[in-house]
MIRO-578700 format. One record per residue (C-alpha): x, y, z. Coordinates in Angstrom, 1 decimal. Layout:
REM residues N
+--------+--------+--------+
:      X :      Y :      Z :
+--------+--------+--------+
:      X :      Y :      Z :
...
+--------+--------+--------+
REM end
This chain:
REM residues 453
+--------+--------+--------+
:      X :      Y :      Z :
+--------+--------+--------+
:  -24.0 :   -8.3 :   18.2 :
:  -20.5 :   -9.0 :   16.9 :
:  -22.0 :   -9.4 :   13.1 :
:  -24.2 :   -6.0 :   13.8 :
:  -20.9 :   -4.2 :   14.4 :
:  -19.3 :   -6.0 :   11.7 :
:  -22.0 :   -5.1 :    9.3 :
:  -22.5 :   -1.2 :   10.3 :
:  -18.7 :   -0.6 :   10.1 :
:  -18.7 :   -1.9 :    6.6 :
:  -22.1 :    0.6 :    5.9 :
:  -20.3 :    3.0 :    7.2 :
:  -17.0 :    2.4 :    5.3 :
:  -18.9 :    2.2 :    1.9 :
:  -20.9 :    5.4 :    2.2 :
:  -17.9 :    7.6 :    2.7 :
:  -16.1 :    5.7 :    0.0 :
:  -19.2 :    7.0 :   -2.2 :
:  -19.3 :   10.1 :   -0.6 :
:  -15.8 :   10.5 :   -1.5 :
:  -15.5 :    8.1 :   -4.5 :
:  -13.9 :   10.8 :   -7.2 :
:  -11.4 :   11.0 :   -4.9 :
:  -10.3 :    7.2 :   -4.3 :
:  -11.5 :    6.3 :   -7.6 :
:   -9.3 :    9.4 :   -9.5 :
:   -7.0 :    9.2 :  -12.1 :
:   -3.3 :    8.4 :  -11.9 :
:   -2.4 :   12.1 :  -12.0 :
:   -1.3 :   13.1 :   -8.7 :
:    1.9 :   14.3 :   -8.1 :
:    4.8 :   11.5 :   -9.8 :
:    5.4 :    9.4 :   -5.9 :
:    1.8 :    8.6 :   -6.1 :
:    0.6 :    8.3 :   -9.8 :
:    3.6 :    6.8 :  -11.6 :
:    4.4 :    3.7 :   -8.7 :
:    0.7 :    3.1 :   -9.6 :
:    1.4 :    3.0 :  -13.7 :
:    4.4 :    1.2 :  -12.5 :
:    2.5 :   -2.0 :  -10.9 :
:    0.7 :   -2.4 :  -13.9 :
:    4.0 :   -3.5 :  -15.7 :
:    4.6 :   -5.8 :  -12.5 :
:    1.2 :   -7.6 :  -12.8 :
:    1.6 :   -8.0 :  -16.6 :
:    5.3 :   -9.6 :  -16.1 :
:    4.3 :  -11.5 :  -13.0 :
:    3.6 :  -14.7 :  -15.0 :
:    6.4 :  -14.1 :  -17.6 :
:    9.3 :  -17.1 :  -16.5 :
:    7.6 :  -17.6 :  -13.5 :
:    9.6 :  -21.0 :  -12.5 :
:   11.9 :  -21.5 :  -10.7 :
:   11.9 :  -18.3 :   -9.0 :
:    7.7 :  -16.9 :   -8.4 :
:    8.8 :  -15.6 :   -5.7 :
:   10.9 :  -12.5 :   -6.8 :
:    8.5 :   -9.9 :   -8.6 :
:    9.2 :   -9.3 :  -12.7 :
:    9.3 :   -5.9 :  -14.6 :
:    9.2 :   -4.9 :  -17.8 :
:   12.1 :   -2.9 :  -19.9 :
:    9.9 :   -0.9 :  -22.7 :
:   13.4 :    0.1 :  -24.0 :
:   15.3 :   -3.2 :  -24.2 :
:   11.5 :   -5.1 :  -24.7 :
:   12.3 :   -7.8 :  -22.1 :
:   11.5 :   -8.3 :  -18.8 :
:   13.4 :   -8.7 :  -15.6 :
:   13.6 :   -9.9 :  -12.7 :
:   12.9 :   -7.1 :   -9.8 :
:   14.3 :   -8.2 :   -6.3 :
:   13.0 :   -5.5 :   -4.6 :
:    9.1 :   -6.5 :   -4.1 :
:    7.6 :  -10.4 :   -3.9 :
:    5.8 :  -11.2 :   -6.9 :
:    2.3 :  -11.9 :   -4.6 :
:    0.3 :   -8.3 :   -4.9 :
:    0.9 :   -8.1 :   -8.6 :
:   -0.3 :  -11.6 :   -9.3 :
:   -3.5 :  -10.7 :   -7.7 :
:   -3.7 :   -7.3 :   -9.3 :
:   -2.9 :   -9.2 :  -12.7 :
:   -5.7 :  -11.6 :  -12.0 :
:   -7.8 :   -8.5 :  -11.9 :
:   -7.2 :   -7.2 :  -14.8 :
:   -7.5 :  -10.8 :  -16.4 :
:  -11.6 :  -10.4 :  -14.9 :
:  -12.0 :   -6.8 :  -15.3 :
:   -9.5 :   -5.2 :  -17.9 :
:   -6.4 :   -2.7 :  -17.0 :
:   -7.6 :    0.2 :  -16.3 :
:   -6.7 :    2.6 :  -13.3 :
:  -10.6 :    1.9 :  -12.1 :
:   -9.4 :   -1.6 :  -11.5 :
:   -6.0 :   -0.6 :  -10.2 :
:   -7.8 :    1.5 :   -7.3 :
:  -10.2 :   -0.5 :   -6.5 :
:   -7.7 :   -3.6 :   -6.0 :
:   -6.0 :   -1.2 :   -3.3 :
:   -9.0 :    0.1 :   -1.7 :
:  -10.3 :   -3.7 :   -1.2 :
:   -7.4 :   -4.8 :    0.4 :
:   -6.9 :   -1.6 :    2.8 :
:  -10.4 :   -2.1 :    4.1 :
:  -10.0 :   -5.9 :    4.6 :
:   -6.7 :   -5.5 :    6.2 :
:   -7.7 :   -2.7 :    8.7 :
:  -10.9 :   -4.6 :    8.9 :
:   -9.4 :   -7.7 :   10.1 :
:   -7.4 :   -5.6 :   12.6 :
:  -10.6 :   -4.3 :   14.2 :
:  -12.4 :   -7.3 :   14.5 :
:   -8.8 :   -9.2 :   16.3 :
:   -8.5 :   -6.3 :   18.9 :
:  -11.8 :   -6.1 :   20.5 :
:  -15.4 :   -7.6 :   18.9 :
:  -17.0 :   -5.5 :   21.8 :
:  -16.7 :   -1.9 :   21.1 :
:  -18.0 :    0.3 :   18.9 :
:  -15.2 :    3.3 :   18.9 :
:  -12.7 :    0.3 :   17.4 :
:  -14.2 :   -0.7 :   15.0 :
:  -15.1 :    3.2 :   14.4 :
:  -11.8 :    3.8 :   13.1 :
:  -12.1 :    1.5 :    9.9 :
:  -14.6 :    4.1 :    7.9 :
:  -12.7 :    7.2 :    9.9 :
:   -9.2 :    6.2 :    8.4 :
:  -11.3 :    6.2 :    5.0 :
:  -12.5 :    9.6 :    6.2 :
:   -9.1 :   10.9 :    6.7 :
:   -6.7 :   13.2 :    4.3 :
:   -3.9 :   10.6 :    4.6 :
:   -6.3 :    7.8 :    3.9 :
:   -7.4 :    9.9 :    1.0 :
:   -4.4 :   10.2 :    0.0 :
:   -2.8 :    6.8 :    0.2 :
:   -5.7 :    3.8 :    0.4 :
:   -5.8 :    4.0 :   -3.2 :
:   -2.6 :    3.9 :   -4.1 :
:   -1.9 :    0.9 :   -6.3 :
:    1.4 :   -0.5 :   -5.2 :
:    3.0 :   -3.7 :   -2.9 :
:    2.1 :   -1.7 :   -0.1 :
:   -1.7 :   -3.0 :    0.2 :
:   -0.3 :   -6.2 :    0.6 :
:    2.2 :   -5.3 :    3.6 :
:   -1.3 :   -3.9 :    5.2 :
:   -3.4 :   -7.3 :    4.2 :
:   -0.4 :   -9.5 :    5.9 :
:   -0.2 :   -7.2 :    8.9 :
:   -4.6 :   -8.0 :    9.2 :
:   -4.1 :  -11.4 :    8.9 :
:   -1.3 :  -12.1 :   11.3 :
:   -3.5 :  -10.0 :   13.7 :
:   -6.4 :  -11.9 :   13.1 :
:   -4.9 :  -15.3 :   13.6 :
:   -2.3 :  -14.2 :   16.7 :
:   -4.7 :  -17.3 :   18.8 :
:   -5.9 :  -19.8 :   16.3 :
:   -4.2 :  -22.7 :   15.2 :
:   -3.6 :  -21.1 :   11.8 :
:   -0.9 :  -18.8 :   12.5 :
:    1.6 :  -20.1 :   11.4 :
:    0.3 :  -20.8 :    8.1 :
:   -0.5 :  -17.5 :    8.0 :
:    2.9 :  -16.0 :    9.1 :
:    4.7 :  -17.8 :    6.0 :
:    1.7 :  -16.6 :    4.1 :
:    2.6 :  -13.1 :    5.1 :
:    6.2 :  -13.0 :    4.6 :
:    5.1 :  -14.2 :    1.0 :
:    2.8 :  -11.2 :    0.7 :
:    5.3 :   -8.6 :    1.6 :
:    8.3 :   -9.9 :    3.8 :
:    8.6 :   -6.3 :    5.3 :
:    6.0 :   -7.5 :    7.2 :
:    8.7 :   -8.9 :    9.4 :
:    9.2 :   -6.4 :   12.2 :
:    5.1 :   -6.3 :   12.5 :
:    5.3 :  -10.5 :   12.8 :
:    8.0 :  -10.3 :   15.7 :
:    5.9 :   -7.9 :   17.5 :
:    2.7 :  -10.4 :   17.1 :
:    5.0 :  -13.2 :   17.9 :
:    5.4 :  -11.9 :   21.1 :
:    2.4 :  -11.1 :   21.9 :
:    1.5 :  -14.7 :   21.9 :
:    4.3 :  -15.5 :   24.5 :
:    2.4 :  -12.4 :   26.5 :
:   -0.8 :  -14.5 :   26.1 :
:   -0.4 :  -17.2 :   28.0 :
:    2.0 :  -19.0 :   25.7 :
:    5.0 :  -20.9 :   26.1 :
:    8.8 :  -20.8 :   25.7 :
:    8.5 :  -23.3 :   22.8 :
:    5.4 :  -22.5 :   21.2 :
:    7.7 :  -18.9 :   21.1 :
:   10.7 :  -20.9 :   19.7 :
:    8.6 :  -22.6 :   17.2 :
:    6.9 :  -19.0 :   16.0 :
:   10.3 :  -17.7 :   15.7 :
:   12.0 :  -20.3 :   13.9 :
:    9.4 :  -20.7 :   11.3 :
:    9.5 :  -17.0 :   10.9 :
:   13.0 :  -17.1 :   10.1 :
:   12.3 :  -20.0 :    8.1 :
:   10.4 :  -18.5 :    5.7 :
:   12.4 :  -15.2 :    5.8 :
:   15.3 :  -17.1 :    4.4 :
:   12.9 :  -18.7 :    1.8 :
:   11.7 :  -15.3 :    0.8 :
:   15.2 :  -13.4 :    1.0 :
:   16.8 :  -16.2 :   -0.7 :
:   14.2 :  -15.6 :   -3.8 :
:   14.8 :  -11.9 :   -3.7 :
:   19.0 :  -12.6 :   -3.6 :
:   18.5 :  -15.0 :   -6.3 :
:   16.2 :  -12.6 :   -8.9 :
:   19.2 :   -9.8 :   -7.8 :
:   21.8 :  -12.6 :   -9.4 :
:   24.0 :  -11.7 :   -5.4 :
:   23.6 :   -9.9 :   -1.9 :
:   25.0 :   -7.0 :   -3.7 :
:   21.9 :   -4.7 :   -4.8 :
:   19.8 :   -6.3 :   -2.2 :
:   22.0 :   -4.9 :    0.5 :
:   22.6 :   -1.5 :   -1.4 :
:   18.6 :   -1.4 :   -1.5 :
:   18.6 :   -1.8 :    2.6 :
:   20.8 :    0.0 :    3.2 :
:   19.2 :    3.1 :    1.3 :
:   15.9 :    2.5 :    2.7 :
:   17.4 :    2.3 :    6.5 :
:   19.8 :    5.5 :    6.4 :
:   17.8 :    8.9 :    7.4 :
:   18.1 :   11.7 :    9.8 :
:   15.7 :   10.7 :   12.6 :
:   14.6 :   13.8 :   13.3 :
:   13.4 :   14.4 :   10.2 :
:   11.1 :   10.7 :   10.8 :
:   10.0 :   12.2 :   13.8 :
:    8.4 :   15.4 :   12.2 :
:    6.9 :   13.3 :    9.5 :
:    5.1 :   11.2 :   11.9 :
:    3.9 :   14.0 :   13.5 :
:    2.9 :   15.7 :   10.7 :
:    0.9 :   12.6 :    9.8 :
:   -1.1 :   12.4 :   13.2 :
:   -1.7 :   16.0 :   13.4 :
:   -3.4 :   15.8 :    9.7 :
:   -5.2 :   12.7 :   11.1 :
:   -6.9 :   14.1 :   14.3 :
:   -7.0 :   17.9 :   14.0 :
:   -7.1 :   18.5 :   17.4 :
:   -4.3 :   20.9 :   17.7 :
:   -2.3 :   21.4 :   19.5 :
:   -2.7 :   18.4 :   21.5 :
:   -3.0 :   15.6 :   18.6 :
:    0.2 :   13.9 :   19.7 :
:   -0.5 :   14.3 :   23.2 :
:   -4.0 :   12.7 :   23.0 :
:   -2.7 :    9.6 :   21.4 :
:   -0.1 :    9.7 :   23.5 :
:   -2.4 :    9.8 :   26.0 :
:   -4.3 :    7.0 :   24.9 :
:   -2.0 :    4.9 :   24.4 :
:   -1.0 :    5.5 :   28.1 :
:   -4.6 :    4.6 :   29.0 :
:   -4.6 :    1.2 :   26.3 :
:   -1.5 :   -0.2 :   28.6 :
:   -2.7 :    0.9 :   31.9 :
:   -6.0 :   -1.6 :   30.7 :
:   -3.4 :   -4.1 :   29.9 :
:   -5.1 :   -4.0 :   26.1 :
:   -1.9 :   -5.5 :   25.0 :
:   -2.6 :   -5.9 :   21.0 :
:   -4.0 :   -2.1 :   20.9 :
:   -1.2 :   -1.4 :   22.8 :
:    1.5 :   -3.1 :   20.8 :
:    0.3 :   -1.7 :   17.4 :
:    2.1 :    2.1 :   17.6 :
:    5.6 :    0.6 :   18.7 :
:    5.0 :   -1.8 :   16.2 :
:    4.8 :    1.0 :   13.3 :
:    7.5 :    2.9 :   14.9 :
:    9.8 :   -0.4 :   15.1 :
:    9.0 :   -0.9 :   11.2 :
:   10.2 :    3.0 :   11.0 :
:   13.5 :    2.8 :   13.0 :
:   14.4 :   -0.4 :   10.2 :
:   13.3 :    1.6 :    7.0 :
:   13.8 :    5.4 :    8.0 :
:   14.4 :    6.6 :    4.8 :
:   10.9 :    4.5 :    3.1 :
:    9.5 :    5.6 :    5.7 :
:   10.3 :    9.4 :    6.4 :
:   10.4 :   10.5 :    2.0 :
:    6.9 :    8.1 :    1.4 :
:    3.7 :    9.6 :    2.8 :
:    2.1 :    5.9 :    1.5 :
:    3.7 :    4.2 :    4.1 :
:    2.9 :    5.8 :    7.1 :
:   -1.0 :    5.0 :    6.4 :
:   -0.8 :    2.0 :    8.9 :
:    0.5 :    4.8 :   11.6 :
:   -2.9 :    6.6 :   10.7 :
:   -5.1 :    3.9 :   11.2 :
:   -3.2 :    2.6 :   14.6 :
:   -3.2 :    6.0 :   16.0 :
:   -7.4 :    6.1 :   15.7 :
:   -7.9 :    2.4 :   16.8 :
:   -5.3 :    3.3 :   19.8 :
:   -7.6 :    6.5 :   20.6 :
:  -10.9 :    4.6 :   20.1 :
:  -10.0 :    2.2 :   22.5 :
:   -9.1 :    4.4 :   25.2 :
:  -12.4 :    6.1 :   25.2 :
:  -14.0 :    2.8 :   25.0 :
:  -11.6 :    1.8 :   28.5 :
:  -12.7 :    5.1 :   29.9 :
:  -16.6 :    4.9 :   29.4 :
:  -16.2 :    1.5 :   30.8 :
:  -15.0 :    3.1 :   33.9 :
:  -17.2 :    5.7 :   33.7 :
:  -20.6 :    3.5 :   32.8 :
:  -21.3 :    2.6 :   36.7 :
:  -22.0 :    5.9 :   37.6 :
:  -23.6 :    7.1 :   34.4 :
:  -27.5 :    7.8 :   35.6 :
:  -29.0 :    5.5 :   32.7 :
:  -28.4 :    2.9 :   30.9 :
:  -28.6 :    4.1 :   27.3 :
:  -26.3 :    7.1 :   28.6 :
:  -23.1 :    5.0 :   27.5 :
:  -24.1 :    4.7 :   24.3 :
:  -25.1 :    8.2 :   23.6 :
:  -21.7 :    9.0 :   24.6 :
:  -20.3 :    7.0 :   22.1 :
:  -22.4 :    8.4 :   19.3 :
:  -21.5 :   11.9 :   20.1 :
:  -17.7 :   11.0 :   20.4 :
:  -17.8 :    9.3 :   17.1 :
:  -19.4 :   12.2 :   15.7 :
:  -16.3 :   15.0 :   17.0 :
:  -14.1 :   12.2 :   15.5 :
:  -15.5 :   12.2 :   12.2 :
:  -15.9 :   16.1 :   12.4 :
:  -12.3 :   16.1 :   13.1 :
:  -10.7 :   13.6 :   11.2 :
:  -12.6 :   14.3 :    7.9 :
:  -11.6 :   18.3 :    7.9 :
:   -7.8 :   17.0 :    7.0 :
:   -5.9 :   17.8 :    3.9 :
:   -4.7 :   15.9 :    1.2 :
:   -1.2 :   16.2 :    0.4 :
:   -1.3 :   14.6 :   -3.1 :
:   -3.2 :   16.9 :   -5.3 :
:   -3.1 :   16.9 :   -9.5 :
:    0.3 :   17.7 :  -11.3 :
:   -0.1 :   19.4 :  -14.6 :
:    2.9 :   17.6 :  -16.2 :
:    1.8 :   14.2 :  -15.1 :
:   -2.1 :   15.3 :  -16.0 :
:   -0.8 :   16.4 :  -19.4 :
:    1.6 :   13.6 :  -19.9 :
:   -1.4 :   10.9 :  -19.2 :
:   -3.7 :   12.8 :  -21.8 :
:   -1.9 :   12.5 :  -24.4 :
:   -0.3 :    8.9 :  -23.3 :
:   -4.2 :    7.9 :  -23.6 :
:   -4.9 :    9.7 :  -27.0 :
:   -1.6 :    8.0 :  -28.6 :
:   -3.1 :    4.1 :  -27.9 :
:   -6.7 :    5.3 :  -28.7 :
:   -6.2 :    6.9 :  -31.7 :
:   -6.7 :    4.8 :  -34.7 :
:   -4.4 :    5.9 :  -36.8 :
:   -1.8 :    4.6 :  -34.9 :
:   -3.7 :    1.0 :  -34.1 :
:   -2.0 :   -0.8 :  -37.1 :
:    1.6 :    0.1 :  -35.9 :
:    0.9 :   -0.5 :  -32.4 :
:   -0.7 :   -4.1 :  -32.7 :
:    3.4 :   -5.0 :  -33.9 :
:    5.5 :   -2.8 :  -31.4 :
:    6.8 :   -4.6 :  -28.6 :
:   10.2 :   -2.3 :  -27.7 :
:    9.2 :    1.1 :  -26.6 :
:   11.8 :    4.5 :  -26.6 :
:   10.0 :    7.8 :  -26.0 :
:   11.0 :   11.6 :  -27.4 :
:    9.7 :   14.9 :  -26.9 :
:   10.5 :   18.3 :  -25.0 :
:   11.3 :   17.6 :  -21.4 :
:   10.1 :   20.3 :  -20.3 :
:    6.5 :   19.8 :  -21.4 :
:    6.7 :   15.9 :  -20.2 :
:    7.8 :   14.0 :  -17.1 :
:   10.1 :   10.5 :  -17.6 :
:    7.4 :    8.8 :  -18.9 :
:    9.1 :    4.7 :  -18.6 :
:    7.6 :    3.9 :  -16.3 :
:    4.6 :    5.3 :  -16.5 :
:    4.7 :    3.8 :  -20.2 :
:    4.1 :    0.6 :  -18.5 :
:    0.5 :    0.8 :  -17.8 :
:    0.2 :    2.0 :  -21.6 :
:    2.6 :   -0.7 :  -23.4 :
:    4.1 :   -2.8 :  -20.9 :
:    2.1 :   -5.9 :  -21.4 :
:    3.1 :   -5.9 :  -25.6 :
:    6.3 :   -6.3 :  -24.0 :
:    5.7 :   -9.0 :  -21.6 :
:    3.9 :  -11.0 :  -24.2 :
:    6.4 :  -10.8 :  -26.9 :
:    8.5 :  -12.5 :  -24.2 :
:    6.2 :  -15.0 :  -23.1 :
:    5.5 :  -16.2 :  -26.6 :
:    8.8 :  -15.6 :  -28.2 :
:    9.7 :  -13.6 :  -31.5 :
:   10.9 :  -10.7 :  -32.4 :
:   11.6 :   -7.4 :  -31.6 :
:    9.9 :   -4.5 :  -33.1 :
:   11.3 :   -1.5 :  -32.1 :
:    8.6 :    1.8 :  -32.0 :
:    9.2 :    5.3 :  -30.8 :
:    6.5 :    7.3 :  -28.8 :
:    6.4 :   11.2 :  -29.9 :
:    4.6 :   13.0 :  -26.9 :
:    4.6 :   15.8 :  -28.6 :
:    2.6 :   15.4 :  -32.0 :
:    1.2 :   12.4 :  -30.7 :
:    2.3 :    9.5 :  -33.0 :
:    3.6 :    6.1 :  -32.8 :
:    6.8 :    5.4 :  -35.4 :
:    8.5 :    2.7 :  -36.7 :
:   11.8 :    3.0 :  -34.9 :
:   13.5 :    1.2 :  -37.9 :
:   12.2 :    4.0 :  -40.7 :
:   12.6 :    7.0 :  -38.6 :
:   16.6 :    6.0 :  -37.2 :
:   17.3 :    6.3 :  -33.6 :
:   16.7 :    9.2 :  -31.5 :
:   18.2 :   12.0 :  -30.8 :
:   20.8 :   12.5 :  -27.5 :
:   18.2 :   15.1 :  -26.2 :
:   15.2 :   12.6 :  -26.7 :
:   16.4 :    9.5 :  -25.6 :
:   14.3 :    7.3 :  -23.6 :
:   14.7 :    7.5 :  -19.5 :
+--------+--------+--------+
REM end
């Protein structure tokens, strides 16, 4: 029965991503906080094996401009060594990109499902409905470190009582070590369950353990504490009321049940606690733990609230899974339950999938990635480019958004393996505007108005 479940969540799951699969599998032209970290991360994964002793830990960019690349302390090097790996199979293109981020979002919010409850049917219900819903829309593809915080979150879950878990909790700091407030919370859930003092001393020490593996990597790529402290401390300082509204906002576009969308899950998770459901119930004050840390990540990145999405439908499917359990005695057959649950699941899809996107095309990013993809496929600029390996950019800045980093996914692995070979530079300039590649060298350094971001 568990495998049955199992198997029609993941039917499920895949026929909305085909219903829907021009809109997870679109282009990298949404507005610039969705499409250009997604660019970006190609220029991670194509640096991610540049130098990569002593330090594989600490993620690697790419400087088009200075045609080197450098260490980045503020991501692990772990999601972009996979997403590298996929391009090595499957070539680098944003098909690839999206579907990297879409597999890991459904394993991770998989796993979760399965680790909470292997009996009921509204849980595991809320795997294809976060892939029905406008924020899962918008964010499950996005191509960034993110999917990996989500994967390490599922697999601490997953393991919370096998004799694994502590593999698996160094395994997830490695992933995405913001993954820590989430690995606390599952930590003591395990003291909840029966454990003991030490096996909770033990958890904790190896957690902090491997943070100070991980942090030391990051501090290490950063060359101090400096910029890794300036980094926290910019992601951690943000009105929270404006957090507050954000998360609400995001529930209310999940659910649709105004106005009481906040109330129900409120509600629900009420109901989850008074069951003593202790993982369900731990999952929202996990999120809004992870928020209180990173306020300002949190609050200004739609992206990151996604987990908040999927723990607020797992939280309500739960609760009407307690309630028909209550209810079932006294229901007057035996297939009444289950009727119940079809119909409930069918004003939860109604709901959810009637939610709006919030990233939707931007005509400077659109036009920007047009003619980005007619400059590398255009022949008469192949020669040139097969030699260029230090990349500026021109052209009107009012036509054209910063385009360095999203230059990355375009020419960032030239760069990345002129390093990892060795020789020399080759300085090229990118004109947006007619379109051409040129020899940097010939045409003389560009002008204060068109210099490169």
């Amino acid at each position: 029965m568990e495998w049955k479940r199992l198997l029609v969540t993941l039917a499920l799951a895949a026929g909305v991503l085909g219903a829907y699969r021009e809109v997870y599998w679109r282009p990298f032209d949404d507005v610039a906080q969705e499409s250009v970290p997604s660019f970006h991360s190609f220029g991670f994964a194509a640096a991610s094996t540049v130098h990569l002793w002593p330090n594989p830990l600490a993620a690697r960019d790419v400087d088009l401009a200075a045609g080197r690349v450098t260490m980045y302390p503020h991501w692990t090097n772990t999601f972009f060594l996979v997403l590298e790996a996929a391009v090595h199979l499957f070539g680098a293109t944003e098909t690839v990109g999206r579907s990297v981020a879409i597999l890991g979002s459904l394993l991770a919010f998989t796993l979760i499902a399965v680790s909470l409850d292997r009996k009921t049917w509204l849980v595991y219900a809320a795997v294809p409905l976060v892939l029905l819903s406008g924020p899962g829309r918008d964010d499950i593809p996005f191509v960034f470190a993110d999917v990996a915080l989500y994967v390490a979150i599922g697999v601490l879950y997953w393991t919370a009582s096998r004799p694994s878990f502590r593999g698996a909790l160094l395994a997830a700091l490695v992933l995405n070590p913001l993954v820590l407030p989430y690995a606390l919370v599952v930590i003591l859930l395990r003291r909840v369950a029966r454990g003991s003092n030490r096996q909770l001393g033990v958890d904790l020490g190896i957690l902090a353990g491997g943070g100070v593996v991980v942090a030391a990597a990051l501090v290490h790529a950063s060359g101090g504490f400096r910029e890794l402290g300036s980094i926290l401390q910019l992601r951690s300082q943000w009105p929270l009321a404006d957090l507050t509204i954000a998360l609400r906002r995001d529930v209310l576009r999940t659910l649709n049940l105004e106005p009481l969308s906040n109330h129900f899950v409120a509600a629900a998770w009420v109901v989850c606690l008074l069951a003593r459901q202790w993982r369900t119930a731990a999952l929202l004050p996990s999120f809004l733990f992870f928020s209180l840390l990173l306020r300002e990540y949190v609050a200004t990145h739609e992206f990151t609230r996604l987990p908040l999405v999927f723990f607020s439908l797992v939280t309500v499917g739960a609760a009407l899974e307690v309630i028909l359990a209550w209810l079932e005695p006294k229901l007057p057959r035996a297939w009444t339950a289950g009727a119940v649950r079809i119909l409930l699941a069918a004003v939860l899809a109604v709901r959810v999938g009637a939610g709006t996107q919030r990233y939707v095309p931007e005509p400077r990013l659109q036009a920007a990635r047009q003619r980005l993809f007619q400059i590398v496929d255009d022949p008469a600029n192949a020669v040139l480019l097969e030699r260029c390996n230090v990349f500026t950019f021109s052209g009107d800045r009012r036509r054209w958004l910063p385009d360095s980093r999203m230059g990355q996914f375009f020419f960032g692995r030239r760069v990345a393996d002129r390093v990892r070979r060795g020789g020399p530079l080759y300085p090229c300039r990118v004109d947006l505007d007619r379109g051409t590649v040129e020899d940097a060298h010939r045409t003389g350094p560009a002008s204060a108005g068109h210099a490169a971001p």
